[in-house]
Backbone as XML, in Angstrom:
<?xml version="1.0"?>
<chain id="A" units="angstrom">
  <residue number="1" name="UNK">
    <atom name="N" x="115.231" y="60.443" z="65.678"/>
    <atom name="CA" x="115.794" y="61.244" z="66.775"/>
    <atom name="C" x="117.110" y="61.928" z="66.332"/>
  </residue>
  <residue number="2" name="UNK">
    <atom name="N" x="117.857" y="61.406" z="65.477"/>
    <atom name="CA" x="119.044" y="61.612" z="65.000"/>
    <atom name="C" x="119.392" y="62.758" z="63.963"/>
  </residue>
  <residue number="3" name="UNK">
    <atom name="N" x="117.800" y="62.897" z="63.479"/>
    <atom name="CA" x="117.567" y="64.014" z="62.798"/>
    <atom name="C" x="117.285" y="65.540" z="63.130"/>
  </residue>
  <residue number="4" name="UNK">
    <atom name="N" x="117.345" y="65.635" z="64.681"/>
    <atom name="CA" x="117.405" y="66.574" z="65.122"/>
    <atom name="C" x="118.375" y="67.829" z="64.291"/>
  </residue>
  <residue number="5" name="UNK">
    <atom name="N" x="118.374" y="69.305" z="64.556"/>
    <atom name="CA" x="119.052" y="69.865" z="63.903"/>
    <atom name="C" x="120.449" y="70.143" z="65.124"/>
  </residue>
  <residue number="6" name="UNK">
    <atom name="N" x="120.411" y="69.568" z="66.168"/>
    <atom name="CA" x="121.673" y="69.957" z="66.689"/>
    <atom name="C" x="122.520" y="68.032" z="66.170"/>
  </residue>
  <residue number="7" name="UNK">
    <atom name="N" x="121.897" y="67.175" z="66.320"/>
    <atom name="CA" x="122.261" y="65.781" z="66.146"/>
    <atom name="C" x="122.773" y="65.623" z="64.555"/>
  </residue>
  <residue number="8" name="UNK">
    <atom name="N" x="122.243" y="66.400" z="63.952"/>
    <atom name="CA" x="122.667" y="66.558" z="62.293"/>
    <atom name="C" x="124.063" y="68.077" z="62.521"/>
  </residue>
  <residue number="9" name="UNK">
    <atom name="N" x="123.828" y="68.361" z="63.394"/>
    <atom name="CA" x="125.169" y="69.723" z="63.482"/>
    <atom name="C" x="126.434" y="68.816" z="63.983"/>
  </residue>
  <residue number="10" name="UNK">
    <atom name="N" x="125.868" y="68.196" z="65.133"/>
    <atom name="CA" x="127.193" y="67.143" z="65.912"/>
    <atom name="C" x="127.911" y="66.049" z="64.698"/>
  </residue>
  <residue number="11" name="UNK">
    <atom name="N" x="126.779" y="65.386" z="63.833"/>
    <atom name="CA" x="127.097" y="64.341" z="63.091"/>
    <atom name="C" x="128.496" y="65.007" z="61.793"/>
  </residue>
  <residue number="12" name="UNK">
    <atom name="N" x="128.094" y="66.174" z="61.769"/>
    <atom name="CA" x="128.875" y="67.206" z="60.198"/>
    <atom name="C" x="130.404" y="67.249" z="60.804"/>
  </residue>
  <residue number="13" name="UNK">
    <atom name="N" x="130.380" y="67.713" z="62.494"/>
    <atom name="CA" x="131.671" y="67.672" z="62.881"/>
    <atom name="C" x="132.914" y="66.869" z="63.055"/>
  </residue>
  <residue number="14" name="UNK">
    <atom name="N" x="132.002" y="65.803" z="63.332"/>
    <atom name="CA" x="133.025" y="64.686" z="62.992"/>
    <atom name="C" x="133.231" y="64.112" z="61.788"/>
  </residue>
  <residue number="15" name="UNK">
    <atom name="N" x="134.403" y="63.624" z="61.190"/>
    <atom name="CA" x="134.676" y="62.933" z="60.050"/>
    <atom name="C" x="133.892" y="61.358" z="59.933"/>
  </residue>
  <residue number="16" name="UNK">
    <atom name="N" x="133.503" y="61.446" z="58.968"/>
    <atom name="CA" x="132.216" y="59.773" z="58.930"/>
    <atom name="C" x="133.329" y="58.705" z="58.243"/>
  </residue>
  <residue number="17" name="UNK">
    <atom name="N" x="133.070" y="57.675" z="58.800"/>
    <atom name="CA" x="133.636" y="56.540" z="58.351"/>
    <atom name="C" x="133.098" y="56.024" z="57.715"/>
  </residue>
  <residue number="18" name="UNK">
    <atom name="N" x="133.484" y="55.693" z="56.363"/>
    <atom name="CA" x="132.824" y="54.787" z="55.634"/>
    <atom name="C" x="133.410" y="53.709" z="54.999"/>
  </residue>
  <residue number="19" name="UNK">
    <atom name="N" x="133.398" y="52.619" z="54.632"/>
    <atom name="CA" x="133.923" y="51.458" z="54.160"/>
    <atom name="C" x="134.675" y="51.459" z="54.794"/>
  </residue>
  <residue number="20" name="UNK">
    <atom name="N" x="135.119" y="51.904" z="56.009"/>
    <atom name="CA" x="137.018" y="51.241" z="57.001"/>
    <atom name="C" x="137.669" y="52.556" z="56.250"/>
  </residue>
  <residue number="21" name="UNK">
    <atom name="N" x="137.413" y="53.367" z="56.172"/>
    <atom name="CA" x="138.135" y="54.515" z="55.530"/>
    <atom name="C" x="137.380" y="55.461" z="55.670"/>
  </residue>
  <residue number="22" name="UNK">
    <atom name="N" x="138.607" y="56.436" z="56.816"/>
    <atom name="CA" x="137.581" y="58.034" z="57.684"/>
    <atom name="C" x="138.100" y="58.779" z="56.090"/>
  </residue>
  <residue number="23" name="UNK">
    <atom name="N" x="136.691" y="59.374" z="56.129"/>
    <atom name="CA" x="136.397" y="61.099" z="55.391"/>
    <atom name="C" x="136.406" y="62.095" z="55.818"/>
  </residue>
  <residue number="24" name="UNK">
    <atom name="N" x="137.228" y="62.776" z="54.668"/>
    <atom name="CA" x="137.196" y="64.115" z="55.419"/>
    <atom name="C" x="135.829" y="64.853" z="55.425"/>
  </residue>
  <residue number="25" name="UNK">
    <atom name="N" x="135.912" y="65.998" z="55.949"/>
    <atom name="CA" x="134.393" y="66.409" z="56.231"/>
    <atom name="C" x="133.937" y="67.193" z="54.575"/>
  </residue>
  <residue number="26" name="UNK">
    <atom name="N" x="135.274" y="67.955" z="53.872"/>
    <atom name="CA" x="134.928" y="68.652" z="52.780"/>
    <atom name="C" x="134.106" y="67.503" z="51.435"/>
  </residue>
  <residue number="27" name="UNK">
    <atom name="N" x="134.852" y="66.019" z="51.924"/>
    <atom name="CA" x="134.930" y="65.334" z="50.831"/>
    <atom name="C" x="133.263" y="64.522" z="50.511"/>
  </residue>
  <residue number="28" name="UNK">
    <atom name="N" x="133.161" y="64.539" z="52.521"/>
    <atom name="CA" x="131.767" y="64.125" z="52.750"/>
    <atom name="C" x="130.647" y="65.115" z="52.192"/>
  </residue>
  <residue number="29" name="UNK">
    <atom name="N" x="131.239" y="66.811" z="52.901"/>
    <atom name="CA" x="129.879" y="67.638" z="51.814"/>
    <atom name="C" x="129.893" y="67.494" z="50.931"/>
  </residue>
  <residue number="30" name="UNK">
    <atom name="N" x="130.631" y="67.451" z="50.066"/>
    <atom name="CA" x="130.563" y="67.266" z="48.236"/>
    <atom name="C" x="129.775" y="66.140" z="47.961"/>
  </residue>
  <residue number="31" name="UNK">
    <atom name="N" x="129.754" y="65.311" z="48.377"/>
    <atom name="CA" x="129.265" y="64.125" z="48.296"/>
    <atom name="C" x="128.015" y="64.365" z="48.513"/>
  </residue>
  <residue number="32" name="UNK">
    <atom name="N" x="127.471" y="64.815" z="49.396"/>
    <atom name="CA" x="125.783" y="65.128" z="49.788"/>
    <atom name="C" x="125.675" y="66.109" z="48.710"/>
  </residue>
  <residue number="33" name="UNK">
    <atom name="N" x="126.283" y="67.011" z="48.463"/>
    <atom name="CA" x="125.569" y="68.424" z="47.334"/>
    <atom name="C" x="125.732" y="67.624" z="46.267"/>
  </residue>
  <residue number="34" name="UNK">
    <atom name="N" x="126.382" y="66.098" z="45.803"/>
    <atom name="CA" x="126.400" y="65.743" z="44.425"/>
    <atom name="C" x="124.863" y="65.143" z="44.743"/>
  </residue>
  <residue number="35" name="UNK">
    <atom name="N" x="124.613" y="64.357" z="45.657"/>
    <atom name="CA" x="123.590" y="63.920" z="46.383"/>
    <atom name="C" x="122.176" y="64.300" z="45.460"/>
  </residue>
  <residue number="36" name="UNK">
    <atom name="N" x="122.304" y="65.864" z="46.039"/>
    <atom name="CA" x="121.555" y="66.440" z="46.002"/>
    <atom name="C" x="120.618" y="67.271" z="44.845"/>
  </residue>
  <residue number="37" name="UNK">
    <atom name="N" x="122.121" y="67.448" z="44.054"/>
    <atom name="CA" x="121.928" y="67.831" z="42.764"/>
    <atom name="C" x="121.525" y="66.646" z="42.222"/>
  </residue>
  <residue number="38" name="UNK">
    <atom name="N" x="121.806" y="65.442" z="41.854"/>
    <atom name="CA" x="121.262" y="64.325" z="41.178"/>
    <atom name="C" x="119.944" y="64.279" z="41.051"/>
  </residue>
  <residue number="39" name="UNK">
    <atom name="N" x="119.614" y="64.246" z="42.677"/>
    <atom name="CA" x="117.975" y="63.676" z="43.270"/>
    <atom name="C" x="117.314" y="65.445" z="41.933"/>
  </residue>
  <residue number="40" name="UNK">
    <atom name="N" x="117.512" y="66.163" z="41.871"/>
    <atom name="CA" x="117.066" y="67.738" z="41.545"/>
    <atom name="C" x="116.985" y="67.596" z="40.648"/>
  </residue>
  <residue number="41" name="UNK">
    <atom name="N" x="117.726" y="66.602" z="39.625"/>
    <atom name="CA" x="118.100" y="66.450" z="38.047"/>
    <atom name="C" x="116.784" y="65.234" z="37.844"/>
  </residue>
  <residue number="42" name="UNK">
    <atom name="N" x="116.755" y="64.564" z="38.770"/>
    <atom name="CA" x="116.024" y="63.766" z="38.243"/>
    <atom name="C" x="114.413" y="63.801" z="38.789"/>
  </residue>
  <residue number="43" name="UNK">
    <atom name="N" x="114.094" y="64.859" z="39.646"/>
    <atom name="CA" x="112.801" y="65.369" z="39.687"/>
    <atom name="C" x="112.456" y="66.133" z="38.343"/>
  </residue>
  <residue number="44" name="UNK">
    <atom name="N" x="113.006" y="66.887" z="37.826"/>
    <atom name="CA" x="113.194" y="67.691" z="36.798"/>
    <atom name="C" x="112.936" y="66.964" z="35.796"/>
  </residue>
  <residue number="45" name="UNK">
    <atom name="N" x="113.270" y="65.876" z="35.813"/>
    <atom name="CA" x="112.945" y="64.574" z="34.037"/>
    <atom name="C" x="111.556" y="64.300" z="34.473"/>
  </residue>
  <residue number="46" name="UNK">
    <atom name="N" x="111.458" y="63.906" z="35.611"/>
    <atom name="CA" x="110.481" y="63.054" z="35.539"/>
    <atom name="C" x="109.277" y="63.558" z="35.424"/>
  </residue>
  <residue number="47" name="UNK">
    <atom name="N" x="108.884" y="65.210" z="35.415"/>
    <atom name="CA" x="107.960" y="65.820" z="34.804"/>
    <atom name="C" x="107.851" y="66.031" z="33.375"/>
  </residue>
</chain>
């Protein structure tokens, strides 16, 4: 349910807490595009 595209818009706006320590939102995207690129790097080997 959470995956909605307005529930994934609401979730980006706020800063996410993680380990007892809020993120900022820039620090959180970077984090998903490193994410992302990884998962991309390693579809790419595994052919």
């Amino acid at each position: 349910m959470a995956d909605t595209c307005e529930g994934r818009h609401l979730r980006r706006l706020q800063p996410r807490i993680q380990n007892g320590k809020k993120e900022t939102l820039p620090q959180y995207l970077r984090k998903q595009n490193e994410k992302r690129k990884n998962l991309r790097k390693r579809k790419l080997a595994q052919r």
